[in-house]
BADRENDREN-161469 format. One record per atom (N, C-alpha, C): residue number from 1; x, y, z; residue in one letter. Coordinates in Angstrom, 2 decimals. Layout:
# residues N
NUM|X|Y|Z|A
...
END
This chain:
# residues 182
1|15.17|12.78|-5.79|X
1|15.15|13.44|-4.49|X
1|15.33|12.37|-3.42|X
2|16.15|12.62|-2.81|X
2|16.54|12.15|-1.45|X
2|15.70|12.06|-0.30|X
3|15.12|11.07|0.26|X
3|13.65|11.25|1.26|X
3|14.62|10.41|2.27|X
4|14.85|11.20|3.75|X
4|14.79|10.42|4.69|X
4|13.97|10.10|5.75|X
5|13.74|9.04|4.96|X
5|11.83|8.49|5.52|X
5|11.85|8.48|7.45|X
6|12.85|8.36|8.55|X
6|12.73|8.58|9.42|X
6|12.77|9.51|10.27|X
7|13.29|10.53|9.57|X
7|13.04|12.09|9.99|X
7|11.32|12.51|9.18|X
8|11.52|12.32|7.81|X
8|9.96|12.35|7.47|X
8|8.50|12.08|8.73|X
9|9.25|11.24|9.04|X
9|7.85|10.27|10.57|X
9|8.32|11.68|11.81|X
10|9.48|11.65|12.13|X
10|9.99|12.37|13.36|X
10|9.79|13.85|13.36|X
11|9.90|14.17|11.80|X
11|10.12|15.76|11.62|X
11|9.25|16.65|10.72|X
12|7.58|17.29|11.19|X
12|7.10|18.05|10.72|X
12|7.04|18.75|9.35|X
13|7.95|19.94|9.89|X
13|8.27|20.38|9.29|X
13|9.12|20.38|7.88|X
14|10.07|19.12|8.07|X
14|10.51|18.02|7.05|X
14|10.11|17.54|5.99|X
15|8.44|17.06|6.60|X
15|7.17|16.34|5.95|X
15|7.11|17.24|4.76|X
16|6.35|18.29|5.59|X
16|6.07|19.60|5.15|X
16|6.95|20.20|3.49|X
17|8.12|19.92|4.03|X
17|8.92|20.81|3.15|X
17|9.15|19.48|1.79|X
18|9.04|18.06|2.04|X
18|9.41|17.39|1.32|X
18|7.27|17.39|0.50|X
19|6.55|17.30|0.86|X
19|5.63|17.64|0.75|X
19|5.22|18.22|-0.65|X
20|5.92|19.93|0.13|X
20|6.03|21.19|-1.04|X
20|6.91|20.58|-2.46|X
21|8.04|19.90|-2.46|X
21|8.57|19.38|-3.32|X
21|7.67|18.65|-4.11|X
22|7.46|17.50|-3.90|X
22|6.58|16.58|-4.60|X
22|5.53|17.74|-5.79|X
23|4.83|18.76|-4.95|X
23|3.78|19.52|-5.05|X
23|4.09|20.44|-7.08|X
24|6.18|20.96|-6.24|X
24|6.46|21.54|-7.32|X
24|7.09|20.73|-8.26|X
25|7.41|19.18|-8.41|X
25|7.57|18.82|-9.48|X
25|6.36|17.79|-9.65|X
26|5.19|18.27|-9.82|X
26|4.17|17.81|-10.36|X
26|3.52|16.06|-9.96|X
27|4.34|15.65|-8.48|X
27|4.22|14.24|-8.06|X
27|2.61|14.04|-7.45|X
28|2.67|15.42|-6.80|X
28|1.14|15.99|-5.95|X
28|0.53|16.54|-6.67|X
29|-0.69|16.67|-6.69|X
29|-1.65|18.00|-7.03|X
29|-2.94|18.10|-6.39|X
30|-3.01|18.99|-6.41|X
30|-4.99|19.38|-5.57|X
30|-5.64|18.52|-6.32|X
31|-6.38|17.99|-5.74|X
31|-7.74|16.91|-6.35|X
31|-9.24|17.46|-5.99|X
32|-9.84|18.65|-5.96|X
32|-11.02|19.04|-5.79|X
32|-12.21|18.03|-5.70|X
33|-12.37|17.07|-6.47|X
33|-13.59|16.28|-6.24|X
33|-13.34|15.30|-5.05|X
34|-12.53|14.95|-4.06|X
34|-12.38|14.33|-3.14|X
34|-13.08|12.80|-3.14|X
35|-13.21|12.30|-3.85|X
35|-13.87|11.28|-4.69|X
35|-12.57|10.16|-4.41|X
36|-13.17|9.38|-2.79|X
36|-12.33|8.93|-2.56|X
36|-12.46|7.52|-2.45|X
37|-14.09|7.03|-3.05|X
37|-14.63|6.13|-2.96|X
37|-14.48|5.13|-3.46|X
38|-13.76|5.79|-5.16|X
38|-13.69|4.62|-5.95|X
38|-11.85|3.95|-5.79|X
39|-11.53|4.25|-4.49|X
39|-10.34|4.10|-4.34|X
39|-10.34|2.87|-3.43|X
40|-11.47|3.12|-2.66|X
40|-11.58|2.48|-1.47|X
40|-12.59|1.06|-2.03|X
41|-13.11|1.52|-3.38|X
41|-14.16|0.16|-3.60|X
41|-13.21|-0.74|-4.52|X
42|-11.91|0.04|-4.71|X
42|-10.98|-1.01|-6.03|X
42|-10.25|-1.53|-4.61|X
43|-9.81|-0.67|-3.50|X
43|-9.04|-1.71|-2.56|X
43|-10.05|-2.93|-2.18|X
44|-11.19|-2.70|-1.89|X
44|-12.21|-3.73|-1.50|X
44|-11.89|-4.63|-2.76|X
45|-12.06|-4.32|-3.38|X
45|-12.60|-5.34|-4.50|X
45|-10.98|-6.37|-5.23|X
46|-10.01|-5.45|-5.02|X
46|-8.81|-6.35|-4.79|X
46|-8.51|-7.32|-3.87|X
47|-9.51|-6.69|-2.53|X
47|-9.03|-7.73|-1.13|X
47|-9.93|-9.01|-1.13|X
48|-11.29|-8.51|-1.59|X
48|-11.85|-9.73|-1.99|X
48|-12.04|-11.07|-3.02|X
49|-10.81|-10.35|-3.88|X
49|-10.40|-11.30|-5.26|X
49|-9.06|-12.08|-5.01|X
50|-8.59|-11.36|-3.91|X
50|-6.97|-11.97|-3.16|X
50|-7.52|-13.10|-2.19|X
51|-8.73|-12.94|-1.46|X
51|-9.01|-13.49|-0.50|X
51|-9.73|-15.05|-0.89|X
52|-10.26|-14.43|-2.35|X
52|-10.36|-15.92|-2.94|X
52|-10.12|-16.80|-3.50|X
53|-9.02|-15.80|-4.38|X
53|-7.57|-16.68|-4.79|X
53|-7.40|-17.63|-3.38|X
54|-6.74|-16.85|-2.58|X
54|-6.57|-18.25|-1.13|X
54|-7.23|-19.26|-1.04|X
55|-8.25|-19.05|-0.70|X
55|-9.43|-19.97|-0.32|X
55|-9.82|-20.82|-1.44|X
56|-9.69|-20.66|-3.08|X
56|-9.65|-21.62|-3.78|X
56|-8.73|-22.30|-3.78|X
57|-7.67|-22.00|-3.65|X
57|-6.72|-23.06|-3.42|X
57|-6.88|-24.72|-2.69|X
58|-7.57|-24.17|-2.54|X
58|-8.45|-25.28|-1.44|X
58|-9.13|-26.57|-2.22|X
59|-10.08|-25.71|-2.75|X
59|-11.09|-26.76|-3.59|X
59|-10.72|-26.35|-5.29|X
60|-11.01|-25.44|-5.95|X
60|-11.26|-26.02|-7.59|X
60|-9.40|-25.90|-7.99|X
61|-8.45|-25.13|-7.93|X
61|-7.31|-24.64|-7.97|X
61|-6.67|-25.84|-7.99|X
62|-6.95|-26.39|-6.59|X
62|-6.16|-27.91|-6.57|X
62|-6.62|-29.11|-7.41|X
63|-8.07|-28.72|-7.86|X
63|-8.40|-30.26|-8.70|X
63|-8.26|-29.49|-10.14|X
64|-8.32|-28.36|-10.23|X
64|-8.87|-28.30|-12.01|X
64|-6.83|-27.81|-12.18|X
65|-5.85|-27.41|-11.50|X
65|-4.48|-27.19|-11.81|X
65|-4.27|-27.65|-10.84|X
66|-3.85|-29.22|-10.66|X
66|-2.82|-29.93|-9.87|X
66|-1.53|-29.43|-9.79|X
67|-1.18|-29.67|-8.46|X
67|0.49|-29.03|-8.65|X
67|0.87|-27.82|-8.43|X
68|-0.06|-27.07|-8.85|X
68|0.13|-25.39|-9.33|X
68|-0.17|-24.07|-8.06|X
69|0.30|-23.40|-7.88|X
69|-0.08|-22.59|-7.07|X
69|-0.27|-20.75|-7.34|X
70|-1.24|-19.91|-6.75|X
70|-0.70|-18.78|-7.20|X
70|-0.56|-17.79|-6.15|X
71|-0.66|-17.89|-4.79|X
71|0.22|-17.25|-3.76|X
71|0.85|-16.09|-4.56|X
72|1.74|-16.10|-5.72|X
72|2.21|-14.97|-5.86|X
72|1.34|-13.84|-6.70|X
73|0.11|-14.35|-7.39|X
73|-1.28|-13.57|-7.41|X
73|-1.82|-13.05|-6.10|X
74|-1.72|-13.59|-5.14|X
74|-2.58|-12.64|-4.19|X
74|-1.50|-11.71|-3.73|X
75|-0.16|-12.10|-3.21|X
75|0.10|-10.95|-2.73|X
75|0.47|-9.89|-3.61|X
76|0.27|-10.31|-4.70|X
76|0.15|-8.99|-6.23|X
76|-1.44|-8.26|-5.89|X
77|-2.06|-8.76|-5.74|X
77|-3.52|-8.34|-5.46|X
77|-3.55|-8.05|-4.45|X
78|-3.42|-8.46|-2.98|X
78|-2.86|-7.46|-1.87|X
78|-1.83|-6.14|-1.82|X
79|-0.80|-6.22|-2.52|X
79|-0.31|-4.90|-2.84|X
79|-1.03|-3.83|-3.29|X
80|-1.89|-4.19|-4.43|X
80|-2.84|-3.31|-5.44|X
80|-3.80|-2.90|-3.85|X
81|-3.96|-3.75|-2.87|X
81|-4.98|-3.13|-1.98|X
81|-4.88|-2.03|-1.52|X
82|-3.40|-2.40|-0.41|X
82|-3.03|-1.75|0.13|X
82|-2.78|-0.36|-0.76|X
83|-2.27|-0.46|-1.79|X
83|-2.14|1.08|-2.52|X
83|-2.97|2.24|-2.55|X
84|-4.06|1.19|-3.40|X
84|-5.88|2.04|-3.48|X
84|-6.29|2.20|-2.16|X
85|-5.94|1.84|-1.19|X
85|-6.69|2.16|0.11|X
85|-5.82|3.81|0.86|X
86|-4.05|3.53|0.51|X
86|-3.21|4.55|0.65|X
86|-3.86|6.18|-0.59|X
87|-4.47|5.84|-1.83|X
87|-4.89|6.59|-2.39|X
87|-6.33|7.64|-2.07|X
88|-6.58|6.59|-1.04|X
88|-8.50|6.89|-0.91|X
88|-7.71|7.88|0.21|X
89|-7.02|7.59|0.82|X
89|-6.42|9.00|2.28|X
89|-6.10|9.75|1.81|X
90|-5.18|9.67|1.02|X
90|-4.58|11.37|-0.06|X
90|-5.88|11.81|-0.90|X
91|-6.82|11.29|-1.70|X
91|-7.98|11.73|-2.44|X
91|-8.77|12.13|-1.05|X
92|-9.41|11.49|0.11|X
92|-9.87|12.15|0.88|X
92|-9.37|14.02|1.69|X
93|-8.04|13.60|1.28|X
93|-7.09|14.77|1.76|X
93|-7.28|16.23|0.67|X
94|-7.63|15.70|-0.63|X
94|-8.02|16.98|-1.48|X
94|-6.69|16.91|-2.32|X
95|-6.12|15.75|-2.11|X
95|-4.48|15.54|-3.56|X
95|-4.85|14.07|-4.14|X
96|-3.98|14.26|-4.94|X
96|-3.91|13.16|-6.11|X
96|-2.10|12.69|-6.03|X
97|-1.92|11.77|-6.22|X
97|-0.58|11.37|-6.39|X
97|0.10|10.32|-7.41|X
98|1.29|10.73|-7.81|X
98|1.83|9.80|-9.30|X
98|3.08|9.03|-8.71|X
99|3.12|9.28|-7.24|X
99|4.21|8.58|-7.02|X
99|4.38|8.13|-5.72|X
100|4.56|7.01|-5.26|X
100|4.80|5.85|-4.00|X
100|4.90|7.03|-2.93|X
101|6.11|7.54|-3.09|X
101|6.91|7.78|-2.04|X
101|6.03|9.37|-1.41|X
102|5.56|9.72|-2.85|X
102|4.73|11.31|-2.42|X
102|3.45|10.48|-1.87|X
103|3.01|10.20|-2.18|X
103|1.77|9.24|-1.40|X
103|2.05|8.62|-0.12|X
104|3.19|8.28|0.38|X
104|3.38|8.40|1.61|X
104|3.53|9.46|2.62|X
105|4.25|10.27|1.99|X
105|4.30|11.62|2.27|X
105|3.41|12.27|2.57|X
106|2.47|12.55|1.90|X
106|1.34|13.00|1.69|X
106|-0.10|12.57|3.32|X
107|0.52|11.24|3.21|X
107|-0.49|10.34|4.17|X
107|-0.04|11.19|5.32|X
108|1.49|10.90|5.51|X
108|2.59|11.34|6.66|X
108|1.91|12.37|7.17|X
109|1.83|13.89|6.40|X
109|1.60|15.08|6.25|X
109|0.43|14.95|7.27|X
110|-0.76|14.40|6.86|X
110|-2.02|15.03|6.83|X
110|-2.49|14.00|7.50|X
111|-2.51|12.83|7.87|X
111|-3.10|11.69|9.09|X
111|-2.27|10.98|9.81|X
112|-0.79|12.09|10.15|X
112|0.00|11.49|11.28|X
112|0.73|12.51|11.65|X
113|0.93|14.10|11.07|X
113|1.32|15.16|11.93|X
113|0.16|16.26|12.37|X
114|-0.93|16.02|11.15|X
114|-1.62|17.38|11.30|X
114|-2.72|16.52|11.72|X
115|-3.47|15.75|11.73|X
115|-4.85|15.32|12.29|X
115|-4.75|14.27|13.14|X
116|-3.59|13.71|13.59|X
116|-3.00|12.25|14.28|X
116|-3.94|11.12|14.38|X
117|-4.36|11.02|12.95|X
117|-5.81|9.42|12.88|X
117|-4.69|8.57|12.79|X
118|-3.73|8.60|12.07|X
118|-2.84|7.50|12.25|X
118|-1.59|7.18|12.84|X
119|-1.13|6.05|13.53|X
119|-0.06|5.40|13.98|X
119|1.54|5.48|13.84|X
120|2.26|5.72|14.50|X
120|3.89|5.25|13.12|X
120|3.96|4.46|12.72|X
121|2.86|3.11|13.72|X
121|3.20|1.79|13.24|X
121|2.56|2.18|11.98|X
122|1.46|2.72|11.98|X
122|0.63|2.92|10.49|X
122|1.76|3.33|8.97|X
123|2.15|4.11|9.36|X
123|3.15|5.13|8.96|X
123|3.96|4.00|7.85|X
124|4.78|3.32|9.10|X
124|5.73|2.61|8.47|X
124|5.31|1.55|7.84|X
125|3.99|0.90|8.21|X
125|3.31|-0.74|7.50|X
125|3.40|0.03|6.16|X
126|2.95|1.30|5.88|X
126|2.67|1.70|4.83|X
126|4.06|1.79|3.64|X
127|5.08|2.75|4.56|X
127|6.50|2.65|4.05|X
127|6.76|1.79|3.90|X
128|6.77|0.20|4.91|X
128|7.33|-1.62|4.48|X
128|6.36|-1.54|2.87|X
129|4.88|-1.71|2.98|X
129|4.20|-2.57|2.01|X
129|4.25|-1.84|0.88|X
130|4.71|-0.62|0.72|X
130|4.35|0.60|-0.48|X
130|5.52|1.40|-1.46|X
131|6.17|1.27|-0.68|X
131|7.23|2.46|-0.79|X
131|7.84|1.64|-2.09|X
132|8.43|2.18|-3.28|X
132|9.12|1.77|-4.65|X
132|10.70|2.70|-3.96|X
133|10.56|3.42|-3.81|X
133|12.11|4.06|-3.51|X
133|12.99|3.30|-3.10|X
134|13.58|2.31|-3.70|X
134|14.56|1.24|-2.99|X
134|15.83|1.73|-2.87|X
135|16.15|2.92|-3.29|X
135|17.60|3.56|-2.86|X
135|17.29|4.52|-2.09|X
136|16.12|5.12|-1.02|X
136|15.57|5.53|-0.27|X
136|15.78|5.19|1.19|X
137|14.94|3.62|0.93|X
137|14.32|2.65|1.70|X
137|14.71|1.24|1.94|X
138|15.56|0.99|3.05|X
138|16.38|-0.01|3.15|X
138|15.67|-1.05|3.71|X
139|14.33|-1.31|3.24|X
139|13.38|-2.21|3.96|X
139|14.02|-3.95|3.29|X
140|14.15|-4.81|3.80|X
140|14.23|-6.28|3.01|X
140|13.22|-7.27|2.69|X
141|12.07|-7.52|3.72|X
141|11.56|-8.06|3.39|X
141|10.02|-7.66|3.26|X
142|9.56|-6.67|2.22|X
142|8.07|-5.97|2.62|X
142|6.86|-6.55|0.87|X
143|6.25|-6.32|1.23|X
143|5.06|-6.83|0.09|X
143|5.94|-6.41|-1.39|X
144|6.02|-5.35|-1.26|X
144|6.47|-4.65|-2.66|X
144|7.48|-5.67|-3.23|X
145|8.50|-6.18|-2.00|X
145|9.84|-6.71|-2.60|X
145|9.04|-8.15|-3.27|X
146|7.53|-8.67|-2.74|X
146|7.27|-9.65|-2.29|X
146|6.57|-9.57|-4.25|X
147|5.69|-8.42|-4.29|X
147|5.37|-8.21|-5.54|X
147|6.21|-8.18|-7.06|X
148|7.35|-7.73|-6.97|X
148|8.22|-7.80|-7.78|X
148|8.59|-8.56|-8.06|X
149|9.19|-10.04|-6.84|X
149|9.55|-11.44|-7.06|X
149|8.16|-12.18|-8.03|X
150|7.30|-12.22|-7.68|X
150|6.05|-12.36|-7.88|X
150|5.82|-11.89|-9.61|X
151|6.28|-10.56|-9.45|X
151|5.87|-10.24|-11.14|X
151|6.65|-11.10|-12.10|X
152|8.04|-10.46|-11.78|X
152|9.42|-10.92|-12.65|X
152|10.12|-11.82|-12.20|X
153|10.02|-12.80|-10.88|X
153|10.62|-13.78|-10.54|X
153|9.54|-15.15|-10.92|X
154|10.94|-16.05|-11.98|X
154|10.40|-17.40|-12.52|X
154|10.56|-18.28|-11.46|X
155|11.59|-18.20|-11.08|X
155|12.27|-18.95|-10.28|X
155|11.63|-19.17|-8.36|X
156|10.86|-18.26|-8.21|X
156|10.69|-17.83|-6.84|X
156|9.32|-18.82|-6.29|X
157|9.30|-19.82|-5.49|X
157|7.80|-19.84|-4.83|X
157|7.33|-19.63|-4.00|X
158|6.40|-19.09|-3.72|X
158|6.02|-18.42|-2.63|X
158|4.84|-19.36|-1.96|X
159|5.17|-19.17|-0.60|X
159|4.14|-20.05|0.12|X
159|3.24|-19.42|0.69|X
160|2.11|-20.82|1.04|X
160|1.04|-20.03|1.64|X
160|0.88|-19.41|3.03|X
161|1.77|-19.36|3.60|X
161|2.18|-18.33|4.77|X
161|2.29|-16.88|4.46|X
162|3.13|-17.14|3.06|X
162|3.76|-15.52|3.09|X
162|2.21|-14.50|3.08|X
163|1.59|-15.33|1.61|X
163|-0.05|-14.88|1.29|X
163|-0.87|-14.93|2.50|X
164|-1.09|-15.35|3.47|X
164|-1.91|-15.53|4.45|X
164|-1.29|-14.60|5.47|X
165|-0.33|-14.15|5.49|X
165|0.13|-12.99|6.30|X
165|0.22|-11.81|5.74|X
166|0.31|-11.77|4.41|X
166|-0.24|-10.08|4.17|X
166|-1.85|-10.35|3.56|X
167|-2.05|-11.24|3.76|X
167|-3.77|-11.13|3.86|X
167|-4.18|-10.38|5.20|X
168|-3.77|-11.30|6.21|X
168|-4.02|-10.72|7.74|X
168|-3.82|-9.45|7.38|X
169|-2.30|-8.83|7.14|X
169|-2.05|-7.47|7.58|X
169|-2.92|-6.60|6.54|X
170|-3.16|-6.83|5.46|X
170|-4.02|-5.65|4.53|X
170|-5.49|-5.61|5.29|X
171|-6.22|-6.80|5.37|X
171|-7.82|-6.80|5.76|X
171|-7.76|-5.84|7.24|X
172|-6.87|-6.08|7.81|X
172|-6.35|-4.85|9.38|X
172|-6.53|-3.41|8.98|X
173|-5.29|-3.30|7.67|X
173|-5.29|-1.92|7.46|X
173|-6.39|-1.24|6.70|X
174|-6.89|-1.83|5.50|X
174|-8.21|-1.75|4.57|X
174|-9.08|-1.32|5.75|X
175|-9.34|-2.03|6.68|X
175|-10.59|-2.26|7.97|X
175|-10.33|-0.94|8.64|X
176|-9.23|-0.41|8.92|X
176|-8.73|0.98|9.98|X
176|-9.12|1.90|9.09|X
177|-8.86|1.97|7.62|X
177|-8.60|2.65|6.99|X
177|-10.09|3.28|6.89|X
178|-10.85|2.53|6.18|X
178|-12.38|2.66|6.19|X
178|-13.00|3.51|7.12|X
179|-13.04|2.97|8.48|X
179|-13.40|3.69|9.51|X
179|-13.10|5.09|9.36|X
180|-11.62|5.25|9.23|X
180|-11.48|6.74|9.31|X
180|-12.11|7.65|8.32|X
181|-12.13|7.16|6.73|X
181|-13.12|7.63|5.90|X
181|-14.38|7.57|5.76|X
182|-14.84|7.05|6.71|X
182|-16.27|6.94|7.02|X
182|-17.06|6.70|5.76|X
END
């Protein structure tokens, strides 16, 4: 299915109807126990295992593996945040989701047309850091692309900028996110 993610943000009814899709090929479903906690304690608990990946780098990382770096562990572990934290809004919402793009959707739907807790900027950090639909989503440089290099790239190193800037941006969104789930 074809998602055009900027009418999706612009167009309701759109949401709505792409929404119902997801719903009827089994991407969505009602989630009755709203049990949105343990979504929100695996994003915590990813952000705080990313956050110390960094910060060892510092002291044991550099003496006990000279040389070595793993930058591309955290922003693997920042991705996983940001996801479970995107999951705890749809489980708060009363759905469950099997797929990126319905999980955005889903967010779209229900905390940026129908209850307006969230942002476009929100919207879209979510579409940059989340979204798998790469024949969708013409994003270039977002976490996901950042995760993939990271999984299956030998060749790739990643510095400690890249990690220290989607550190910043997840602990932001994790932090907004919370609030709204009280």
């Amino acid at each position: 299915m074809k998602i055009d993610i900027n009418k999706l943000i612009r167009d309701k009814k759109y949401c709505e109807k792409v929404f119902v899709e997801f719903i009827k090929r089994n991407m969505i479903r009602e989630n009755k126990l709203k049990s949105f906690e343990k979504h929100i304690n695996k994003a915590l608990s990813n952000l705080k295992f990313a956050n110390f990946l960094v910060e060892e780098h510092e002291d044991s990382i550099k003496i006990k593996l000279p040389n070595k770096t793993f930058y591309d562990w955290c922003i693997i572990i920042y991705y996983y945040s940001i996801y479970h934290t995107a999951l705890a809004l749809i489980t708060k919402a009363g759905y469950e989701s099997k797929n990126h793009m319905a999980t955005i959707t889903a967010i779209t739907l229900f905390y940026y047309h129908k209850d307006n807790l969230l942002k476009k900027e929100d919207i879209e950090f979510l579409i940059e850091k989340i979204s798998l639909e790469k024949t969708d989503i013409d994003l270039v440089f977002d976490s996901k692309e950042l995760r993939e290099r990271a999984c299956y790239g030998a060749d790739q190193l990643f510095e400690l900028r890249q990690a220290l800037a989607l550190k910043k941006e997840t602990v932001d969104f994790v932090n907004k996110i919370r609030i709204f789930l009280g």
